[in-house]
SETORGU-626074 format. One record per residue: residue number from 1; residue in one letter; chain; x, z, y of N, C-alpha, C, O, CB in turn. Coordinates in Angstrom, 1 decimal, m for minus. Glycine has a CB too. Layout:
BEGIN
 pos code unit   n.c1   n.c3   n.c2  ca.c1  ca.c3  ca.c2   c.c1   c.c3   c.c2   o.c1   o.c3   o.c2  cb.c1  cb.c3  cb.c2
 NUM    A    A      X      Z      Y      X      Z      Y      X      Z      Y      X      Z      Y      X      Z      Y
...
***
This chain:
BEGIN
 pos code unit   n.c1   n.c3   n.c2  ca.c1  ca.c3  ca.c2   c.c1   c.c3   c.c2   o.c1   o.c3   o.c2  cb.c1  cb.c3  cb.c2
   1    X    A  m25.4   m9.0    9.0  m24.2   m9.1    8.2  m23.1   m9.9    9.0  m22.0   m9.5    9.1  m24.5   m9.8    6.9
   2    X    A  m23.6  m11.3    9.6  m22.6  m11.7   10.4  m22.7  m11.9   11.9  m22.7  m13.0   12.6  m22.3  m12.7    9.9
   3    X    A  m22.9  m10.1   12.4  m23.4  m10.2   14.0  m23.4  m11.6   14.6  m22.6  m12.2   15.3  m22.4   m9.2   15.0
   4    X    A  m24.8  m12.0   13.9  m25.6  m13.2   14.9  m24.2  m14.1   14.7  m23.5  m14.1   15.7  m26.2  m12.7   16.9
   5    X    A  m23.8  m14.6   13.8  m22.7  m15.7   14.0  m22.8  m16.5   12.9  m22.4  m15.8   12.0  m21.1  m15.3   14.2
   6    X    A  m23.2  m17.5   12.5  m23.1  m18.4   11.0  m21.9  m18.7   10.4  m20.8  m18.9   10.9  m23.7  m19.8   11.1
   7    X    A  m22.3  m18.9    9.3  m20.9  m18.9    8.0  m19.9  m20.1    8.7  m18.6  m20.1    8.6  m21.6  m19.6    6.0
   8    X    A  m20.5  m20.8    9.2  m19.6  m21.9    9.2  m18.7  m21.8   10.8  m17.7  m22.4   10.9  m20.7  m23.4    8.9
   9    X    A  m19.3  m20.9   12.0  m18.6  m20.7   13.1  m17.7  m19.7   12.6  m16.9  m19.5   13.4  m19.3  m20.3   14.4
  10    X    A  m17.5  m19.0   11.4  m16.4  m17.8   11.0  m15.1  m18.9   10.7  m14.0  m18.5   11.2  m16.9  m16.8    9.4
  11    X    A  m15.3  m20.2    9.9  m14.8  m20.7    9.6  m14.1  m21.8    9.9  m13.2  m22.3    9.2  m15.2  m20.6    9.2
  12    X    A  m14.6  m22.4   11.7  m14.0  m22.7   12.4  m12.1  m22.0   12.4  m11.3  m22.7   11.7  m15.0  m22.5   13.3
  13    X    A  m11.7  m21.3   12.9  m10.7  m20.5   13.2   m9.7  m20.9   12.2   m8.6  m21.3   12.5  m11.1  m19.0   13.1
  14    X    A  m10.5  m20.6   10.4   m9.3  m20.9    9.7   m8.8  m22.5    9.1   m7.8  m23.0    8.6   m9.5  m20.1    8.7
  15    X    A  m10.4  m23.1    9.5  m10.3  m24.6    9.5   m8.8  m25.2   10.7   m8.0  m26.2   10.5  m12.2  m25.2   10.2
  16    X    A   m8.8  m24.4   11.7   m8.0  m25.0   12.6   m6.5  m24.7   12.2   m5.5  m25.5   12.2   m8.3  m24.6   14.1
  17    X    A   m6.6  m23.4   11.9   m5.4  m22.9   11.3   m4.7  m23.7   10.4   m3.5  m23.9   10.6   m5.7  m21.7   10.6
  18    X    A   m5.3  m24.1    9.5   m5.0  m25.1    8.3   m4.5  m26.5    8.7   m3.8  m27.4    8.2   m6.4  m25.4    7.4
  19    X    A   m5.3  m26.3    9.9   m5.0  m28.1   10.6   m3.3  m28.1   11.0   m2.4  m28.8   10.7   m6.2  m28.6   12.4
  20    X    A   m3.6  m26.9   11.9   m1.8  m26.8   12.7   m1.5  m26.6   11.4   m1.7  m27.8   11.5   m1.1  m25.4   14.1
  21    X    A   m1.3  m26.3   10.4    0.2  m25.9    9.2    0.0  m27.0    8.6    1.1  m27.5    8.5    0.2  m24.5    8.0
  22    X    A   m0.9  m28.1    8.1   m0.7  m29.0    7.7    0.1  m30.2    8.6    0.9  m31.0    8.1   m1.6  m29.2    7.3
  23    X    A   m0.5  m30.1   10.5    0.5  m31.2   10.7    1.7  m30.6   11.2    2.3  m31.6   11.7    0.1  m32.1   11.6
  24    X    A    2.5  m29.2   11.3    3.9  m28.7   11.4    4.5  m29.4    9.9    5.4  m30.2   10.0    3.9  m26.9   11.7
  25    X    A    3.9  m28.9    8.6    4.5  m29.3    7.4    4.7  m30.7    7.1    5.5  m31.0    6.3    3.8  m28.8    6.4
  26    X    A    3.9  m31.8    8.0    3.9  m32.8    7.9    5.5  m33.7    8.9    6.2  m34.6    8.7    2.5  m33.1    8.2
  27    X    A    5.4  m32.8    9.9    6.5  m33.0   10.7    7.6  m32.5   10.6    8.7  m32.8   11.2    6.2  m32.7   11.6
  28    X    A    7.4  m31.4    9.6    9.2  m30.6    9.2    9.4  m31.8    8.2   10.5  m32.3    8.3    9.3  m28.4    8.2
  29    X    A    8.1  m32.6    7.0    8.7  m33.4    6.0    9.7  m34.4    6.4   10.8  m34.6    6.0    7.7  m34.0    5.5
  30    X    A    9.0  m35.3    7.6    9.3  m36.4    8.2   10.8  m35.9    8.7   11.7  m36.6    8.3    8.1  m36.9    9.4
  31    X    A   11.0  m35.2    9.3   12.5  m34.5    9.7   13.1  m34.6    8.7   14.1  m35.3    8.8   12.8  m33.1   10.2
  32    X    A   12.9  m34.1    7.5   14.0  m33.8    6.6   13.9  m35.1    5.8   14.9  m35.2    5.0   13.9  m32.5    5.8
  33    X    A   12.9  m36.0    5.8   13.5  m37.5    5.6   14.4  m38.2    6.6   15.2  m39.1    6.4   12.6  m38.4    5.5
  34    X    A   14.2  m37.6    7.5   15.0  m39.0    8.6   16.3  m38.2    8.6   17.3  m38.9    8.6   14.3  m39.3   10.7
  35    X    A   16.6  m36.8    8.5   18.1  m36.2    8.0   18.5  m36.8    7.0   19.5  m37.5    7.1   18.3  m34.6    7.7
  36    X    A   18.0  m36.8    5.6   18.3  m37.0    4.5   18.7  m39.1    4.5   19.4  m39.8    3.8   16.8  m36.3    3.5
  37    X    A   18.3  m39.3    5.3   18.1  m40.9    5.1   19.4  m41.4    6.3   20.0  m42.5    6.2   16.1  m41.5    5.5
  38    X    A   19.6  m40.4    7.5   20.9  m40.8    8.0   22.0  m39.7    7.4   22.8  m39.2    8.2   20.9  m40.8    9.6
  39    X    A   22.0  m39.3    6.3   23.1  m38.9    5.5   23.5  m40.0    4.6   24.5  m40.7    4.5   22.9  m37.6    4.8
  40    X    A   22.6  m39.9    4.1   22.5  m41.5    2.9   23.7  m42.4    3.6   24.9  m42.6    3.3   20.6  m42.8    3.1
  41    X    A   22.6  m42.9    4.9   23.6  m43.6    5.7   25.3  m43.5    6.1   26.1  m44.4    5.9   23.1  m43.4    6.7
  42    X    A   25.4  m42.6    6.4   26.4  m42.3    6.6   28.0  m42.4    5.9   29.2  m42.7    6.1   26.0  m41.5    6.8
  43    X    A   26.9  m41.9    4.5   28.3  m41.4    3.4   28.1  m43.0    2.9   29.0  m43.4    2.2   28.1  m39.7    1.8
  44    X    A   27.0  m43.9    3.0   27.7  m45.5    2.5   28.8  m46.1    3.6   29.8  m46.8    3.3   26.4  m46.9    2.5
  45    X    A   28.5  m45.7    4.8   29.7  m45.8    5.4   30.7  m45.9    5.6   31.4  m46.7    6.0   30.0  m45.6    5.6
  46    X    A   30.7  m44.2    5.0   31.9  m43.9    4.4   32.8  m44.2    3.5   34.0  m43.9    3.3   31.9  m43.3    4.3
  47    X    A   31.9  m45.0    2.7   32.2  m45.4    1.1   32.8  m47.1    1.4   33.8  m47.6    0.8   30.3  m45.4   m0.2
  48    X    A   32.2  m47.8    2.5   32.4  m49.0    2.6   34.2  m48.9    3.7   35.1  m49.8    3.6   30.9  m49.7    3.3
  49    X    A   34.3  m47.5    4.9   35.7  m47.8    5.3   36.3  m47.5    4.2   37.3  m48.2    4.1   36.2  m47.2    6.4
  50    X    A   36.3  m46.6    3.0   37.0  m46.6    1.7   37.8  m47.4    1.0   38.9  m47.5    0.6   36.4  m46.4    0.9
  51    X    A   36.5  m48.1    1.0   37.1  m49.6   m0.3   38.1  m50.4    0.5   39.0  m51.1    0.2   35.5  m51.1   m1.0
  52    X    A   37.4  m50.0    2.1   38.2  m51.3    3.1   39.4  m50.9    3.1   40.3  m51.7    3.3   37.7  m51.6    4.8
  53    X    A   39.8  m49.6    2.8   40.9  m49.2    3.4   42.3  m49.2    2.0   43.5  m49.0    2.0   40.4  m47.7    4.2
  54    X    A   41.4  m49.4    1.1   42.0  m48.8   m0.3   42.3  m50.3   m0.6   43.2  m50.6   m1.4   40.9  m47.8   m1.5
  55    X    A   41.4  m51.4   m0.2   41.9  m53.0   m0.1   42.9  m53.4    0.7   44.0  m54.0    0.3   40.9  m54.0    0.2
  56    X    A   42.7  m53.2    2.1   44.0  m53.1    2.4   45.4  m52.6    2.5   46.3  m53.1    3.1   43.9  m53.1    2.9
  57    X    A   45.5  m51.4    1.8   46.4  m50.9    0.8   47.1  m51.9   m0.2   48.3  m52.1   m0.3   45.6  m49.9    0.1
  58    X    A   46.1  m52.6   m0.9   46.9  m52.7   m2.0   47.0  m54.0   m1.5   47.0  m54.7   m2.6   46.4  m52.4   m3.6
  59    X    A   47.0  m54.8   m0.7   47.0  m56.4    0.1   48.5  m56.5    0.4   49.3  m57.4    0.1   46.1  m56.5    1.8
  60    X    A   48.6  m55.2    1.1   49.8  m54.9    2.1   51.4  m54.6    0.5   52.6  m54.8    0.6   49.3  m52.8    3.5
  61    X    A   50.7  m54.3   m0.6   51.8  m53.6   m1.7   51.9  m54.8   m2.3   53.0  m54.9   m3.0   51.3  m52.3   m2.8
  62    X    A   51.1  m55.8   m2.3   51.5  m57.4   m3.0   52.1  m58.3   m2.0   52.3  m59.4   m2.3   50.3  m58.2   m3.7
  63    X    A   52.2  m57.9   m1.3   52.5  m59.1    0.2   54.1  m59.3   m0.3   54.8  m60.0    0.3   52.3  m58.2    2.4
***
């Protein structure tokens, strides 16, 4: 039934298979945190030259 091969050498193959897609899926995760986490970044950034810029605005209109 399994030309001379045991259940468990069949299963080698998809055992490994499973291994590479779990650590690609583990590594696409980690990417799309470290994108997601320097976007974060970024747009506080952006939010902080904002206020800076929208304070010195109104500094310069009371002077």
């Amino acid at each position: 039934m399994f030309d001379g091969h045991s259940p468990e050498m069949l299963l080698w193959p998809l055992a490994e298979t499973m291994t590479a897609a779990a650590l690609v899926t583990d590594l696409v995760e980690a990417i799309c945190r470290e994108i997601a986490y320097r976007t974060e970044c970024r747009l506080l950034e952006q939010r902080v030259e904002l206020a800076q810029s929208s304070y010195d605005i109104m500094r310069r209109q009371h002077e």
